[in-house]
The first five atom37 places (N, CA, C, CB, O) and aatype in JSON, in Angstrom:
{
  "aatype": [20, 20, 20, 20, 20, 20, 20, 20, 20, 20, 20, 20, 20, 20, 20, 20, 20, 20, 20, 20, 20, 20, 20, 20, 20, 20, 20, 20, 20, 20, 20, 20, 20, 20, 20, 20, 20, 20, 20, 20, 20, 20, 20, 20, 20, 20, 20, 20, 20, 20, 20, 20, 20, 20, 20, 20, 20, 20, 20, 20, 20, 20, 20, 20, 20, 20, 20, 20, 20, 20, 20, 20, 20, 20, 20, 20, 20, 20, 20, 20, 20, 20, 20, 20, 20, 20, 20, 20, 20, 20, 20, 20, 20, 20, 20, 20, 20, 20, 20, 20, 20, 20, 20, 20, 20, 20, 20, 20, 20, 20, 20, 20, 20, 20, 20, 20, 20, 20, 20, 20, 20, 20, 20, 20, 20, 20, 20, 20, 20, 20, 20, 20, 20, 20, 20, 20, 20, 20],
  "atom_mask": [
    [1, 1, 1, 1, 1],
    [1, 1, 1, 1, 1],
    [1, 1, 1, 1, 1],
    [1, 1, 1, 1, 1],
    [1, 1, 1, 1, 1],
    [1, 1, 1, 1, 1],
    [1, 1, 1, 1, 1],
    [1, 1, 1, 1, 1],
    [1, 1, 1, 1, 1],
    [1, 1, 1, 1, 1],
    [1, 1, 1, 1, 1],
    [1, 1, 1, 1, 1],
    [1, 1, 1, 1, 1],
    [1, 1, 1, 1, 1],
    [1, 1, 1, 1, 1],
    [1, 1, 1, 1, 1],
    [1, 1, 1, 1, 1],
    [1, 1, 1, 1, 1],
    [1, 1, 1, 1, 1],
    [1, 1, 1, 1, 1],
    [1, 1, 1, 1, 1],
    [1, 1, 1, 1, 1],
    [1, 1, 1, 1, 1],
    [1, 1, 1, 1, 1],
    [1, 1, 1, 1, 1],
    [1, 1, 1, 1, 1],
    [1, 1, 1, 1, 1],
    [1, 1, 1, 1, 1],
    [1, 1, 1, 1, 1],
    [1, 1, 1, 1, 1],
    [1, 1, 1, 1, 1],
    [1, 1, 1, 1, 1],
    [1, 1, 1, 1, 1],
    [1, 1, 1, 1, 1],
    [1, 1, 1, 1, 1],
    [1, 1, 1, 1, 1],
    [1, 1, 1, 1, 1],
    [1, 1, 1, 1, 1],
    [1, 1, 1, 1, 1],
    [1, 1, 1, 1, 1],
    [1, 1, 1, 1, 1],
    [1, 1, 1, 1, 1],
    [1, 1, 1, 1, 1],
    [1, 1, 1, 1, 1],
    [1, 1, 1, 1, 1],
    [1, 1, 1, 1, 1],
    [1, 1, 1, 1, 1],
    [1, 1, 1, 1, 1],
    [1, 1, 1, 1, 1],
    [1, 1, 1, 1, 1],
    [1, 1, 1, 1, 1],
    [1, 1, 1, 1, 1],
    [1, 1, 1, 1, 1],
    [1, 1, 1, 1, 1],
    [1, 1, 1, 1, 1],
    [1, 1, 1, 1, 1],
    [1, 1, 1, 1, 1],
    [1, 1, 1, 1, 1],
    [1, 1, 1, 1, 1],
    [1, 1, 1, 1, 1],
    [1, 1, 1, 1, 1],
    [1, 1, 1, 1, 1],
    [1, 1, 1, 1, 1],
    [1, 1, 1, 1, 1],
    [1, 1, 1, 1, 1],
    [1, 1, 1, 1, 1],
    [1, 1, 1, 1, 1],
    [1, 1, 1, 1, 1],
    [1, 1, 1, 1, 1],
    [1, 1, 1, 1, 1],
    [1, 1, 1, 1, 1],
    [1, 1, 1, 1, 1],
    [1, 1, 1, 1, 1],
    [1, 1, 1, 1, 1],
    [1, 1, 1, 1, 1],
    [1, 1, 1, 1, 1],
    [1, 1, 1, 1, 1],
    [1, 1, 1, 1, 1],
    [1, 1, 1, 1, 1],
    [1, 1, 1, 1, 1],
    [1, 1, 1, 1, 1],
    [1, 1, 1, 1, 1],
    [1, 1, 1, 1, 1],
    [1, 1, 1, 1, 1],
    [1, 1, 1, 1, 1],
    [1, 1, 1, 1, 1],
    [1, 1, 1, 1, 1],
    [1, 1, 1, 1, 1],
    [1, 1, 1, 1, 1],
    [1, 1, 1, 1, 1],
    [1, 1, 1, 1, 1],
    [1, 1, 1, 1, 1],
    [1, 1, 1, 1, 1],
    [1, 1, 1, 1, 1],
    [1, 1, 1, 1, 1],
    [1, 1, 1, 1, 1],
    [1, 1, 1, 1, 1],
    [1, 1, 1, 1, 1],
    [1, 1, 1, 1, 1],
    [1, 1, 1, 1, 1],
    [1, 1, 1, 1, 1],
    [1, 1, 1, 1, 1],
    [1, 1, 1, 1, 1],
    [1, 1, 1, 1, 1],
    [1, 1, 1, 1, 1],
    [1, 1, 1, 1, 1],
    [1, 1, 1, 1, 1],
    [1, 1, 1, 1, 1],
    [1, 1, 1, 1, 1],
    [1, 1, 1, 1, 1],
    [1, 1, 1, 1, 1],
    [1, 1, 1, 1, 1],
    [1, 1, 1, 1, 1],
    [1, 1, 1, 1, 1],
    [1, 1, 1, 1, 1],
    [1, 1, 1, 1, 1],
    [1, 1, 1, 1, 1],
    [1, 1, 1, 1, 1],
    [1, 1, 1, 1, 1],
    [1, 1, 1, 1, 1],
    [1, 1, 1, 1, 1],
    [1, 1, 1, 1, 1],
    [1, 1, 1, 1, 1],
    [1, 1, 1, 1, 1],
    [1, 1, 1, 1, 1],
    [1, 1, 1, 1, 1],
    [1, 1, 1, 1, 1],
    [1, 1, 1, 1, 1],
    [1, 1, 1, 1, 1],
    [1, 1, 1, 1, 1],
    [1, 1, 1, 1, 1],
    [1, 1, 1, 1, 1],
    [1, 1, 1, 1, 1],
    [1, 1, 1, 1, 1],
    [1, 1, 1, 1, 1],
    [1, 1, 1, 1, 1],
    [1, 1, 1, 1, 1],
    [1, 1, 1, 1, 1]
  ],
  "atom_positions": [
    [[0.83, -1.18, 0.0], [0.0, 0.0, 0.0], [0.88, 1.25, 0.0], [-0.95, -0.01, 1.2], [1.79, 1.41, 0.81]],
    [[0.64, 1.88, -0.7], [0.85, 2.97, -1.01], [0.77, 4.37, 0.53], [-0.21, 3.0, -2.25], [-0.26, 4.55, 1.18]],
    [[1.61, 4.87, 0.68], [1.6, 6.49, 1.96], [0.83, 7.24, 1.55], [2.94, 7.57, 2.19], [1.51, 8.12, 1.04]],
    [[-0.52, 7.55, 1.41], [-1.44, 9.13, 1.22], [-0.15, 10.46, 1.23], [-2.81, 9.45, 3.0], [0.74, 10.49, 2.07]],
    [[-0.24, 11.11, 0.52], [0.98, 12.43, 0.75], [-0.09, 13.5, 1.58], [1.76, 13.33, -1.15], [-1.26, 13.77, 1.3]],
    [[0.49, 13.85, 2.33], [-0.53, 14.51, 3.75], [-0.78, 15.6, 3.02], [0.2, 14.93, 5.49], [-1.57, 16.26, 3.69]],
    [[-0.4, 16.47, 1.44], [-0.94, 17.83, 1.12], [-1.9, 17.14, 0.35], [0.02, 19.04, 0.37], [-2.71, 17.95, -0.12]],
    [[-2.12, 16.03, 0.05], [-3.43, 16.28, -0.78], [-5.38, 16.82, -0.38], [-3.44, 14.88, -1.34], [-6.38, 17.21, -0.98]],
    [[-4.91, 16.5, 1.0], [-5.56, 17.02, 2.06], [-5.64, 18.33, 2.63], [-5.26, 16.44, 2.82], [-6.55, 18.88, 3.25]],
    [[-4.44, 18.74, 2.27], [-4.26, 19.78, 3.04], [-3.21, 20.66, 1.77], [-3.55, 19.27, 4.71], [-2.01, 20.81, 2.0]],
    [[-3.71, 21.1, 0.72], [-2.39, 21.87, 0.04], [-1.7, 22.69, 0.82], [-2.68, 22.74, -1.1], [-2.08, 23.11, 1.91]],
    [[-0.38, 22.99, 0.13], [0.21, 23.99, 0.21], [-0.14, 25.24, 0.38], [0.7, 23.96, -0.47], [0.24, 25.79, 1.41]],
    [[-0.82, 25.88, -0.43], [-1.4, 26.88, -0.39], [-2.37, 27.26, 0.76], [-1.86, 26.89, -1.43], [-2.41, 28.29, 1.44]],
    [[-3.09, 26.2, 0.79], [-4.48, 26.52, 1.93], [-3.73, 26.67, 3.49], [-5.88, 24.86, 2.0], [-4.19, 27.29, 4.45]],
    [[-2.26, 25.79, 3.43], [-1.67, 26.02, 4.67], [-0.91, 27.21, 4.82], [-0.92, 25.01, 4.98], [-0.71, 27.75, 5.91]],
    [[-0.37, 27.73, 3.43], [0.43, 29.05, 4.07], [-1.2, 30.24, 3.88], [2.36, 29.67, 2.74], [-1.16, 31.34, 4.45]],
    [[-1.85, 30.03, 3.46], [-2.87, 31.2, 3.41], [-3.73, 31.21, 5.21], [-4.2, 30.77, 1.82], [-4.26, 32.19, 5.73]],
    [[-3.63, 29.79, 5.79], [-4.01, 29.47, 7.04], [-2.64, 30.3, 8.16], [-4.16, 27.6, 7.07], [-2.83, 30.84, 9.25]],
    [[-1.57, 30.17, 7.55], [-0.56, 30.47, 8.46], [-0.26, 31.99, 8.29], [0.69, 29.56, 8.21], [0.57, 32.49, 9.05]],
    [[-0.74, 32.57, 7.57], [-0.81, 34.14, 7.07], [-2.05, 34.43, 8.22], [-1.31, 34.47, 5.04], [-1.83, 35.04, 9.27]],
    [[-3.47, 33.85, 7.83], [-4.35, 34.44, 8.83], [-3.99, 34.81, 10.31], [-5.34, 33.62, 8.91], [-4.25, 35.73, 11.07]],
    [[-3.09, 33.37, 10.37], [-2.81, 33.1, 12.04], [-1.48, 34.45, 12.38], [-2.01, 30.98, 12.37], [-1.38, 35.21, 13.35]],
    [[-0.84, 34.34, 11.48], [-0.1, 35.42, 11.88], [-0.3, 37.31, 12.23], [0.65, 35.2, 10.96], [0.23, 38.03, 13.07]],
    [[-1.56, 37.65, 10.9], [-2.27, 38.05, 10.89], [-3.12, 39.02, 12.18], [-2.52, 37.22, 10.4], [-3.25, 40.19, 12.56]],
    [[-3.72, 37.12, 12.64], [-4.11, 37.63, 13.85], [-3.48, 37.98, 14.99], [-4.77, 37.02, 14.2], [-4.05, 38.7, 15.81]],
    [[-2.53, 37.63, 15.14], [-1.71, 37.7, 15.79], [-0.81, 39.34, 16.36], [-1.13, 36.79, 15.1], [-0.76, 40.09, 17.33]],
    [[-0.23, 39.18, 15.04], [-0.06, 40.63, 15.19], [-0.82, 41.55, 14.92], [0.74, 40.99, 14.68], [-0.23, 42.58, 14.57]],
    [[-2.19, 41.63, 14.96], [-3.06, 42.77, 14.91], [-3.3, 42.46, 16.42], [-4.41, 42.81, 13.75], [-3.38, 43.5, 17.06]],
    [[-3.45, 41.28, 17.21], [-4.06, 41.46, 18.45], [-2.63, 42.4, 19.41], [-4.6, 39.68, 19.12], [-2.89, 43.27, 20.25]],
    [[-1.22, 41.98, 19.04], [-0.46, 42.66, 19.47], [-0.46, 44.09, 19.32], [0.38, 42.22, 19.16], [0.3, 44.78, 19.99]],
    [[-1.01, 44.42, 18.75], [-0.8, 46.02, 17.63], [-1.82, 46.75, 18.8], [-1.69, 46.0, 15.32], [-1.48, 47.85, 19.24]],
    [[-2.84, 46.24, 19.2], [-3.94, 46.63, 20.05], [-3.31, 47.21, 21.57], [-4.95, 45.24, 20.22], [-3.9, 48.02, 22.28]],
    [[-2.22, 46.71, 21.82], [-1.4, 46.82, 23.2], [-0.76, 48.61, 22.65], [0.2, 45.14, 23.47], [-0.15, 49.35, 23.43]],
    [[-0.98, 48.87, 21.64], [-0.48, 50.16, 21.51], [-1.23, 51.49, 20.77], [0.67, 49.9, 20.89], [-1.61, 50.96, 19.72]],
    [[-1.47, 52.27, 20.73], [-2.61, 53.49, 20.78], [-2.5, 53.69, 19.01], [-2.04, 55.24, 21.97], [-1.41, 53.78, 18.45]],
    [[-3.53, 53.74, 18.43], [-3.56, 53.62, 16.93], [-2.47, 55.19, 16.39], [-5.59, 53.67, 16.32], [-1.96, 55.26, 15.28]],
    [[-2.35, 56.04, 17.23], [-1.25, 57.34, 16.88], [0.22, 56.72, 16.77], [-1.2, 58.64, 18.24], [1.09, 56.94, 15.93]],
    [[0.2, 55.7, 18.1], [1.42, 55.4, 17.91], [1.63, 54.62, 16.79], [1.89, 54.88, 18.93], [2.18, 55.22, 15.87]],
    [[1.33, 53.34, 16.58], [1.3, 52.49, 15.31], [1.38, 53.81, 14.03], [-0.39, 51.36, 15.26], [2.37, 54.13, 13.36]],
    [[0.17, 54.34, 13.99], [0.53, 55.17, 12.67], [2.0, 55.71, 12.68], [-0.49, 56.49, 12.52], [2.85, 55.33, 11.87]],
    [[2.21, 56.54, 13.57], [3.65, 57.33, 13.67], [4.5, 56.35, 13.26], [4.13, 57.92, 15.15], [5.32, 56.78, 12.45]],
    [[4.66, 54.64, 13.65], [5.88, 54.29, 13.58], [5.55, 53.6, 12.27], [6.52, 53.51, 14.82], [6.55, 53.38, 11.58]],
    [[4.41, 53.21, 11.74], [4.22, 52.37, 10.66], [4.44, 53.26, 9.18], [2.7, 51.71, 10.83], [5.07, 52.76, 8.25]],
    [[3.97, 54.31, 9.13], [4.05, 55.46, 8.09], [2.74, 55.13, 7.92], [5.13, 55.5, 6.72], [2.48, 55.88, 6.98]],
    [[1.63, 54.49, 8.17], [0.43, 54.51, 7.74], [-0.43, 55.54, 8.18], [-0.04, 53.43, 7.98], [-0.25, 56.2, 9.21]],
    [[-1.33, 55.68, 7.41], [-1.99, 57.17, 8.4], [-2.9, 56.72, 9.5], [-3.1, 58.37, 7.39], [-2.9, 55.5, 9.72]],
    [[-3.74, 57.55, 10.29], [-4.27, 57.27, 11.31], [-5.53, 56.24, 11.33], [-4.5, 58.41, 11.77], [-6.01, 55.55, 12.23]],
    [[-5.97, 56.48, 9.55], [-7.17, 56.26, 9.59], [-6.68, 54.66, 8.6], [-8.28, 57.68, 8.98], [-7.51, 53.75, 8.62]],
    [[-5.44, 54.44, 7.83], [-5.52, 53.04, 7.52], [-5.07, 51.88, 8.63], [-4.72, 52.91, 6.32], [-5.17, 50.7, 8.31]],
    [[-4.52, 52.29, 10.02], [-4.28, 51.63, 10.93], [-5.56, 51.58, 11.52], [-3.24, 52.04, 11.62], [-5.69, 50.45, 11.98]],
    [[-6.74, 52.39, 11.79], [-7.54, 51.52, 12.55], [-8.67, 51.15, 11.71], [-7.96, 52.12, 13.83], [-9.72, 50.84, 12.27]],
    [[-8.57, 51.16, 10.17], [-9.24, 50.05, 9.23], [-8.34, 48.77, 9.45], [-9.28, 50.51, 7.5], [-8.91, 47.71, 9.68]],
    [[-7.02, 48.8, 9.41], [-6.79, 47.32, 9.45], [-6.54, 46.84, 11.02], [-5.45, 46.95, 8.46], [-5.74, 45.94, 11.28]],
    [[-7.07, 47.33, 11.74], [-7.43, 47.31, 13.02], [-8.33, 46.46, 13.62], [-7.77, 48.3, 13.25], [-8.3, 45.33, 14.12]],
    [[-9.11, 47.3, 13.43], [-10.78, 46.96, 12.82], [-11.42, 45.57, 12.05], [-11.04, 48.04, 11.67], [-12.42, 44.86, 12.16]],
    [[-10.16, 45.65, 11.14], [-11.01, 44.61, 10.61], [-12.22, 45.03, 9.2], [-11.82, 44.11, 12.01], [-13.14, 44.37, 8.72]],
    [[-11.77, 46.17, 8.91], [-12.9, 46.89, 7.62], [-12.13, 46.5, 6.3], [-13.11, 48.96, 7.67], [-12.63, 46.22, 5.21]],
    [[-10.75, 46.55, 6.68], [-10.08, 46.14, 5.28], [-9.17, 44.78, 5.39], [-9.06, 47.43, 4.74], [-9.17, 44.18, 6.46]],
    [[-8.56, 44.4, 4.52], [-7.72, 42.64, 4.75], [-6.37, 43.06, 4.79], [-7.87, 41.25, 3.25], [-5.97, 43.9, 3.99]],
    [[-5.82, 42.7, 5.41], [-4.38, 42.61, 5.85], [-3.91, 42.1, 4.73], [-4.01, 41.77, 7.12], [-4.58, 41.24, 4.16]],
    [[-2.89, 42.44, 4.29], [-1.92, 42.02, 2.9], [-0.91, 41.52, 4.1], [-1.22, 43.54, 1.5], [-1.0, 41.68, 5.31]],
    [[0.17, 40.8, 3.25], [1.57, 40.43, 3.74], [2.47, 42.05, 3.69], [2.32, 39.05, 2.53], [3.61, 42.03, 4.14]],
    [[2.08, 43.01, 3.29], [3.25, 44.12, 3.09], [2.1, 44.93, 4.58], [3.47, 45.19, 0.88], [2.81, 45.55, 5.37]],
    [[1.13, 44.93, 4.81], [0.71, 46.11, 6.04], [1.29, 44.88, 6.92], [-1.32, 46.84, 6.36], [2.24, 45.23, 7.62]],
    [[0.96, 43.64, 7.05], [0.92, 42.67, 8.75], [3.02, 43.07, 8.75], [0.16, 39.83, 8.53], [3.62, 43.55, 9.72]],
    [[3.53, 42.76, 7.64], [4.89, 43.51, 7.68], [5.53, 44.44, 8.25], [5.08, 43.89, 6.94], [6.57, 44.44, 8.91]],
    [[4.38, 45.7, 7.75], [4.79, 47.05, 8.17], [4.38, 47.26, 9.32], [4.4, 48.08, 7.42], [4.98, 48.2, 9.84]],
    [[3.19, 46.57, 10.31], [2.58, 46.67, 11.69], [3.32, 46.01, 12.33], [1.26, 46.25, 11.95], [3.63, 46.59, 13.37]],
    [[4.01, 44.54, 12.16], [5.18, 44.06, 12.49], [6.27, 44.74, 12.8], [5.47, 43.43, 11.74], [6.82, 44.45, 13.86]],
    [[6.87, 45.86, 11.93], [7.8, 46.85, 11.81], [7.63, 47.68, 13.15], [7.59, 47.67, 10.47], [8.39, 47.73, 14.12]],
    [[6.28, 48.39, 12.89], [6.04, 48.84, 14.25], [5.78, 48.55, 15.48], [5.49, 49.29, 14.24], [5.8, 49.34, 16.43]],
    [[5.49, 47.24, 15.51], [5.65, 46.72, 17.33], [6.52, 46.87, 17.33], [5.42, 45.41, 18.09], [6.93, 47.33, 18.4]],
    [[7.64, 46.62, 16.17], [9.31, 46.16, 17.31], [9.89, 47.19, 17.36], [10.66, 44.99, 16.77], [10.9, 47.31, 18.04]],
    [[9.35, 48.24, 16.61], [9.96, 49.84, 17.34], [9.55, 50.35, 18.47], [9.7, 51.04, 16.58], [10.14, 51.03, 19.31]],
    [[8.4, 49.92, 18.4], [7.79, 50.47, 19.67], [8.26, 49.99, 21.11], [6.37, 50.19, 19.61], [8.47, 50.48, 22.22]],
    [[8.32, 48.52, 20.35], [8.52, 47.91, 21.91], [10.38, 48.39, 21.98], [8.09, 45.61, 22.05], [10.81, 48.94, 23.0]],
    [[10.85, 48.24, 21.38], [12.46, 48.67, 21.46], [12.54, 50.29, 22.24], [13.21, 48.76, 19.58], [13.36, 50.53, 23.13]],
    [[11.41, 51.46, 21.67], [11.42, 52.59, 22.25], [11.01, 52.39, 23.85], [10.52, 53.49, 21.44], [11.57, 53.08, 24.7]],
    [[10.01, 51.4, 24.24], [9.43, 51.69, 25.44], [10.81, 50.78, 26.17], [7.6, 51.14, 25.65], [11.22, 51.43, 27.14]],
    [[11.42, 49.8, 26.02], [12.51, 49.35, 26.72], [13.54, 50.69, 26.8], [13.14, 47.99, 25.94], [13.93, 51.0, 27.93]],
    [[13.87, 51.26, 25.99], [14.62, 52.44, 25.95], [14.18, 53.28, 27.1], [14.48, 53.14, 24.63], [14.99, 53.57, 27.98]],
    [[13.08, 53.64, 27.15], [12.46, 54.92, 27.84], [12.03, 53.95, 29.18], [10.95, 55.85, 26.84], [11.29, 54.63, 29.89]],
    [[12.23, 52.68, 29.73], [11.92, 52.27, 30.69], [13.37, 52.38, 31.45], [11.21, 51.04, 30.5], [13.45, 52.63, 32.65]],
    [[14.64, 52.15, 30.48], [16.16, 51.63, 31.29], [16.69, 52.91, 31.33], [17.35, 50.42, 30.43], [17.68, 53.01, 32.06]],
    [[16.18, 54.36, 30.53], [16.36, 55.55, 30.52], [15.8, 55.9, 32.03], [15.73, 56.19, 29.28], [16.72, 56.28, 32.76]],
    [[14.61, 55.86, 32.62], [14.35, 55.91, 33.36], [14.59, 55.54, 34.48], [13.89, 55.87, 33.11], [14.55, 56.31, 35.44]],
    [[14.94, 54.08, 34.6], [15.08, 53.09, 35.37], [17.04, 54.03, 36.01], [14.89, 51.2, 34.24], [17.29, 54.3, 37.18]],
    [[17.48, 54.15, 35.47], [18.71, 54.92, 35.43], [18.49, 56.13, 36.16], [19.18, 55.22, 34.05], [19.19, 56.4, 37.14]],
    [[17.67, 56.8, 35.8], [17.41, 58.24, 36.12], [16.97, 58.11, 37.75], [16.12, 58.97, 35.03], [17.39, 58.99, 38.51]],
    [[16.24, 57.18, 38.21], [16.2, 56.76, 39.49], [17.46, 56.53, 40.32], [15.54, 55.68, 39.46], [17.88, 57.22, 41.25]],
    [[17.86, 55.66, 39.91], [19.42, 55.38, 40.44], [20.22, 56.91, 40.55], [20.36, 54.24, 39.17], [20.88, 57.1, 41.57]],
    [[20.19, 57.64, 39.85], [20.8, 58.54, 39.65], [20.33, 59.81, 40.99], [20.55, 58.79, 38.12], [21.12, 60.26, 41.83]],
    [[18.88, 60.15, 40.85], [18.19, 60.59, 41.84], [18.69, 60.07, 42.94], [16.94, 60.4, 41.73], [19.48, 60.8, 43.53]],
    [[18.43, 58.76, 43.54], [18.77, 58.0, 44.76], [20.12, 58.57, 45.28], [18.86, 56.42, 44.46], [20.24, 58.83, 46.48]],
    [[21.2, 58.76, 44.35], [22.34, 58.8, 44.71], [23.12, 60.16, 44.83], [22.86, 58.0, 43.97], [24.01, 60.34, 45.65]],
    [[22.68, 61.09, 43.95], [22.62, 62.8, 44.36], [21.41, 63.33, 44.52], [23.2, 63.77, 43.32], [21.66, 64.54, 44.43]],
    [[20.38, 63.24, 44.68], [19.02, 63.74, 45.17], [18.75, 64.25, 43.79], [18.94, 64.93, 46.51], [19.41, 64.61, 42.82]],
    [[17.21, 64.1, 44.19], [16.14, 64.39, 42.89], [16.39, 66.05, 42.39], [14.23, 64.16, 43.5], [16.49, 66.44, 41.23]],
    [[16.43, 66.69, 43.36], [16.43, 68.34, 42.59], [17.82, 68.63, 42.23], [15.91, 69.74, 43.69], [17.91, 69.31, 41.21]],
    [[19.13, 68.25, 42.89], [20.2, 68.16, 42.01], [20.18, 67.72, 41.11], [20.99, 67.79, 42.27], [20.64, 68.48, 40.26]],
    [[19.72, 66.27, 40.51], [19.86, 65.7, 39.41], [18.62, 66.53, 38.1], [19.64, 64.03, 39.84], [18.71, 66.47, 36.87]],
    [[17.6, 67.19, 38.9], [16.66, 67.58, 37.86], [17.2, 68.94, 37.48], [15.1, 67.59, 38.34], [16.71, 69.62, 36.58]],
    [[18.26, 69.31, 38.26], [18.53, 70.79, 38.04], [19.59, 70.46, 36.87], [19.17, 71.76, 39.52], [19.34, 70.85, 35.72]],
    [[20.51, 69.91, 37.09], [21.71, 69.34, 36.24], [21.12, 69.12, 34.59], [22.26, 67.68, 37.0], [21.53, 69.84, 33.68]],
    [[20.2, 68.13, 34.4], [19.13, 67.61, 33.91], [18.29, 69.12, 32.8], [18.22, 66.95, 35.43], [17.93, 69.06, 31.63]],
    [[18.25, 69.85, 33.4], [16.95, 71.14, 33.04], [15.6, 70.99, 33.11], [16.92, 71.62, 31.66], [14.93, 71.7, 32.36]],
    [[15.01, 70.19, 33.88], [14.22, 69.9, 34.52], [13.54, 69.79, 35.43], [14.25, 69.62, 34.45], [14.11, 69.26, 36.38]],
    [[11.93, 70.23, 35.68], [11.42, 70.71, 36.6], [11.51, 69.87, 37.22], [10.45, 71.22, 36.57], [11.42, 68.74, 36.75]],
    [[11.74, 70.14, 38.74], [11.95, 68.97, 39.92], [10.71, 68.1, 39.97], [12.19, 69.63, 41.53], [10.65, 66.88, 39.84]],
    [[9.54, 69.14, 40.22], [7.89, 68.26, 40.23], [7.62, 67.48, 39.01], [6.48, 69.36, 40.28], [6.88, 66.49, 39.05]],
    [[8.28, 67.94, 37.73], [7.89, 66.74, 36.89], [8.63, 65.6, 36.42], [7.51, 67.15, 35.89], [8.29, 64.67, 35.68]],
    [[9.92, 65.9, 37.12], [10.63, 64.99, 36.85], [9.97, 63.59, 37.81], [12.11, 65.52, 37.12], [9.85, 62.44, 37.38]],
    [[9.59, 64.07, 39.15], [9.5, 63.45, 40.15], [8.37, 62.74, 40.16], [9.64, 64.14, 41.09], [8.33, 61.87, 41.04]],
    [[6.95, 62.88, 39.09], [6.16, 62.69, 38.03], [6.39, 61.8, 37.65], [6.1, 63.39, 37.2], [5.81, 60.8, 38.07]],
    [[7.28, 61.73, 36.73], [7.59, 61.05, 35.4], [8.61, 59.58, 35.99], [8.6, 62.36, 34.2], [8.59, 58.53, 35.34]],
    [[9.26, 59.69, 37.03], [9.63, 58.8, 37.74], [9.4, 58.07, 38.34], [9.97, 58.91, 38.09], [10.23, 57.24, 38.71]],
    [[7.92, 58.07, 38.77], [6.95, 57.21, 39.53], [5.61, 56.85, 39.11], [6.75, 57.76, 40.66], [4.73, 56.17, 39.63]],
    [[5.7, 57.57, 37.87], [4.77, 56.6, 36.67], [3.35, 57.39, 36.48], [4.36, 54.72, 37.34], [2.43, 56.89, 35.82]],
    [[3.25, 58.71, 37.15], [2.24, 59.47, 37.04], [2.66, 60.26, 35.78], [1.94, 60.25, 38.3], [1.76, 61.09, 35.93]],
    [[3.21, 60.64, 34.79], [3.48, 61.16, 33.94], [3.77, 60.35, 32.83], [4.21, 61.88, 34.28], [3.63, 59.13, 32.97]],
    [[4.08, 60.73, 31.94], [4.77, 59.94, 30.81], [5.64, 60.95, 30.08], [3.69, 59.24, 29.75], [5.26, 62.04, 29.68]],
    [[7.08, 60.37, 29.93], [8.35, 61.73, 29.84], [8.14, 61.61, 28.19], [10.5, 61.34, 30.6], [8.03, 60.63, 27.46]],
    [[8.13, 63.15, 27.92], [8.24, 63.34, 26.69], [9.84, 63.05, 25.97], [7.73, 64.72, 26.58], [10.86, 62.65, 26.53]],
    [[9.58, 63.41, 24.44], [10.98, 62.76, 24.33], [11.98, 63.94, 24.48], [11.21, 61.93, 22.84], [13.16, 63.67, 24.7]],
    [[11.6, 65.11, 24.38], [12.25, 66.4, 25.21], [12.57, 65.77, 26.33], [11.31, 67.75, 25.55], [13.79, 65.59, 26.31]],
    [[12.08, 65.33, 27.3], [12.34, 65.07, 28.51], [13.37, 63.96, 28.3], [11.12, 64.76, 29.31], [14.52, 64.26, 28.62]],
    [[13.19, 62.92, 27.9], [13.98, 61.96, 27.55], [15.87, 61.87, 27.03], [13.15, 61.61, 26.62], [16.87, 61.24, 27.4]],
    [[15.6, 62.65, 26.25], [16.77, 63.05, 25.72], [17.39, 63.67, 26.73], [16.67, 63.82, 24.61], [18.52, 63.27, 27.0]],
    [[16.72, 64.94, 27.64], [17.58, 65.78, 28.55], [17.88, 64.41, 29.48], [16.71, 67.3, 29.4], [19.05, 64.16, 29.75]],
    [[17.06, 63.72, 29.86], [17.25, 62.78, 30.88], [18.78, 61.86, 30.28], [15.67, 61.77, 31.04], [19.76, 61.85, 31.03]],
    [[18.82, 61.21, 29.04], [20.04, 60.92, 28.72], [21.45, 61.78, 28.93], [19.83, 60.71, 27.57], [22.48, 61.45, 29.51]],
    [[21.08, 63.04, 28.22], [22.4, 63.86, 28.03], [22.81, 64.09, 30.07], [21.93, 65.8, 26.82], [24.01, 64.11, 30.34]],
    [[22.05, 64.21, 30.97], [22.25, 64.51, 32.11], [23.14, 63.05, 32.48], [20.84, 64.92, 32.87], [24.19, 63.19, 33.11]],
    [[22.7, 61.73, 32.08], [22.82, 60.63, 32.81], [24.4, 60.73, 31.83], [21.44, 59.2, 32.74], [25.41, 61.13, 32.4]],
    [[24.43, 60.43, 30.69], [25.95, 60.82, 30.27], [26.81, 61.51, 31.13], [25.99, 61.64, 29.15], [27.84, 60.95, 31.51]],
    [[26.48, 62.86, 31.56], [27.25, 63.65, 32.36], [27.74, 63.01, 33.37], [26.66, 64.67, 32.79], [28.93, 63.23, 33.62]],
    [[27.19, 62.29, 34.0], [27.03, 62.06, 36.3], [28.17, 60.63, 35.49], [24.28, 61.24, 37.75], [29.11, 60.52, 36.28]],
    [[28.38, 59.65, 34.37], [29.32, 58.77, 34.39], [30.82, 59.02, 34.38], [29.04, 58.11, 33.51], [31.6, 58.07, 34.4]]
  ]
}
């Protein structure tokens, strides 16, 4: 007897068009963990074709699930950035006090002190000064 070949059941095609959906879904459910401004900003898509393919009003091609792909991993790469930026900026506080370091810094003491304990969210003005300061104090 003869082996059945397992695609005749199952082509090729119907499995990568199955493994596209799944991916698909996938990274659109990831894409959701982040605010449709942001995705646009990092995807180049505009505001309004990120939350059609959001949504679900239009079909995901392999070049947008690509380009939304593109943008989680910037995003998530920026928010690790702006977490160990931070995460630093604490240490730094701890060890010459918060209004020295915010003065050094150019930064208002109250919002730094904000932005350090998670009631704020540091702009990237803020961010950057927060780097160029943490450069300095090494």
């Amino acid at each position: 007897m003869r082996k059945k070949r397992a695609w005749l059941n199952n082509p090729p095609n119907q499995s990568r068009e199955k493994d596209f959906k799944k991916l698909a879904a996938v990274t659109i459910s990831e894409a959701r963990k982040y605010s449709q401004r942001e995705l646009a900003r990092a995807s180049g898509y505009s505001l309004r074709e990120v939350s059609r393919l959001i949504c679900g009003e239009v079909a995901a091609t392999p070049q947008s699930i690509t380009r939304l792909r593109a943008a989680i991993n910037a995003l998530e790469k920026e928010k690790q950035e702006t977490a160990e930026t931070l995460s630093r900026a604490k240490q730094a506080c701890r060890k010459i006090g918060l209004r020295k370091f915010a003065t050094q810094a150019g930064i208002d003491p109250t919002n730094l002190n904000k932005t350090l304990i998670g009631k704020r969210r540091p702009s990237a003005e803020t961010l950057v000064k927060l780097q160029v300061a943490l450069a300095k104090i090494r």
